[in-house]
C-alpha positions in Angstrom: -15.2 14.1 -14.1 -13.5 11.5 -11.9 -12.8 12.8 -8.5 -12.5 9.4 -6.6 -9.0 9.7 -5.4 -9.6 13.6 -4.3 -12.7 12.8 -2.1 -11.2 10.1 -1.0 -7.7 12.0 0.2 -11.1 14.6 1.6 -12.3 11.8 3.3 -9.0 12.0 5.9 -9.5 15.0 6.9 -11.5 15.7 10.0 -11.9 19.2 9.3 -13.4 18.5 5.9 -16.0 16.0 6.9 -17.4 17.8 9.3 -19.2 20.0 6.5 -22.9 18.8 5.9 -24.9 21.1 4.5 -28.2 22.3 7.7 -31.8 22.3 6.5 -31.8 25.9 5.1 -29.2 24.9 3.2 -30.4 21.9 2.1 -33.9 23.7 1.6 -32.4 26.2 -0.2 -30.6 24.0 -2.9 -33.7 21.8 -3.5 -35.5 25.1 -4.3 -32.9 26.5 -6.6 -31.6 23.9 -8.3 -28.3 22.7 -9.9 -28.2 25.9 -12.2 -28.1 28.6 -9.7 -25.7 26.3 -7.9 -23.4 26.5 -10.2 -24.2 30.0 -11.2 -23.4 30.7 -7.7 -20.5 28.8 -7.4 -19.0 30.2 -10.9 -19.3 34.0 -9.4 -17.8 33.2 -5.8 -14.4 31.7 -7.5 -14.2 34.2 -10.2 -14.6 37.4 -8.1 -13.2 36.0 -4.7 -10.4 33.1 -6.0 -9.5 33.7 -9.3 -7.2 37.0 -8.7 -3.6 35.8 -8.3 -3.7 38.4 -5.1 -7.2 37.5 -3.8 -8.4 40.1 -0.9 -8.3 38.7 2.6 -7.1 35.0 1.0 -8.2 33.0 4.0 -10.6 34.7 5.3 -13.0 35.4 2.0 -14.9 32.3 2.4 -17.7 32.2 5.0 -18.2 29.2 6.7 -21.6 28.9 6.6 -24.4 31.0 5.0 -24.9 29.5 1.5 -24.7 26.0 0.2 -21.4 26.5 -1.7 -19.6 28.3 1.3 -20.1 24.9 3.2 -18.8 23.2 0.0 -16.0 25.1 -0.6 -14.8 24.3 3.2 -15.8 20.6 2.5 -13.8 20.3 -0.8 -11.1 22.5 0.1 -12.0 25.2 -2.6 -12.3 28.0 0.1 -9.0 30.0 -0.3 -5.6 29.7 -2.3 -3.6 28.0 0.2 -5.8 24.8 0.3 -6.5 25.0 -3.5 -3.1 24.7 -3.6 -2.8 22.3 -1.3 -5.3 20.0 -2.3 -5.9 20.4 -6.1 -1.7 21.4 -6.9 -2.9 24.8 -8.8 0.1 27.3 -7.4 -1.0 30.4 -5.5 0.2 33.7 -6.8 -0.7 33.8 -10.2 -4.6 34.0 -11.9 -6.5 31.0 -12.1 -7.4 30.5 -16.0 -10.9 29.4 -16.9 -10.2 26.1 -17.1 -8.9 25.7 -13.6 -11.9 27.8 -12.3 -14.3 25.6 -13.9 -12.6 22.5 -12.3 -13.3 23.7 -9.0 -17.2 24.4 -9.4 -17.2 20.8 -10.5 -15.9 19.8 -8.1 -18.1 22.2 -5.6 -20.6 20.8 -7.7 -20.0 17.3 -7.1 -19.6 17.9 -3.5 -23.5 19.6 -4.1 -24.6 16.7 -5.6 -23.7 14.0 -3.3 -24.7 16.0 -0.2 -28.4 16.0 -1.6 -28.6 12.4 -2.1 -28.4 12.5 1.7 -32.1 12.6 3.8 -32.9 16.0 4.9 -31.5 17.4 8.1 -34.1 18.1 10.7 -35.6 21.7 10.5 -33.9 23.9 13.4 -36.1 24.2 16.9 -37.3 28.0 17.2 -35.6 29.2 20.3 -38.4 30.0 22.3 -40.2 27.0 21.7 -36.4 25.5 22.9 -36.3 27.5 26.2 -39.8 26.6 26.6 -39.5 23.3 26.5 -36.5 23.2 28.7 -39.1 24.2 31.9 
């Protein structure tokens, strides 16, 4: 699929490029590859987007914690307001199959193009942090 023009309206927003995915993230994609990716990615929108009513719309999408929670923030695939916003499918009524699948391609895409970047540095253990700090 061609999502040129979308990452590039993405690429405006501060809020939305500020989402990178950290080094467990990173870790954790190269480890489980593009199929449990989008595995993953298939169940969050089905059980937490595709309602026409979703629970706690706005608030169901952690903003960090798994590769595709960063995604969704990045691609604005978190909640119905900016999938409406963003991607011009209407709140308040079920997403169909083939509106759900657009948006794990287009997490996807998002997936794909992060891991073309180098790795992020591994986080510093706090002690060894404080520690050094002295």
């Amino acid at each position: 699929m061609a999502f040129k023009a979308l990452f590039q309206r993405l690429a405006q927003s501060p809020f939305r490029q500020r989402f990178h995915l950290g080094y467990r993230e990173y870790v954790y994609s190269q480890s489980k590859g593009a199929a449990a990716l989008n595995e993953h990615a298939t169940a969050f929108i089905a059980e937490r987007l595709a309602a026409a009513e979703p629970a706690h719309d706005g608030k169901q999408t952690p903003m960090r914690g798994h590769p595709v929670f960063i995604a969704q923030h990045a691609t604005a695939t978190c909640c119905r307001g900016c999938i409406e916003k963003w991607h011009a499918l209407p709140r308040h009524q079920p997403l169909t199959a083939a509106q759900q699948d657009y948006l794990v391609s287009v997490i996807m895409h998002w997936l794909h193009h992060e891991m073309q970047r180098p790795i992020p540095p591994a986080p510093t253990p706090k002690s060894a942090a404080t520690s050094a700090q002295l």
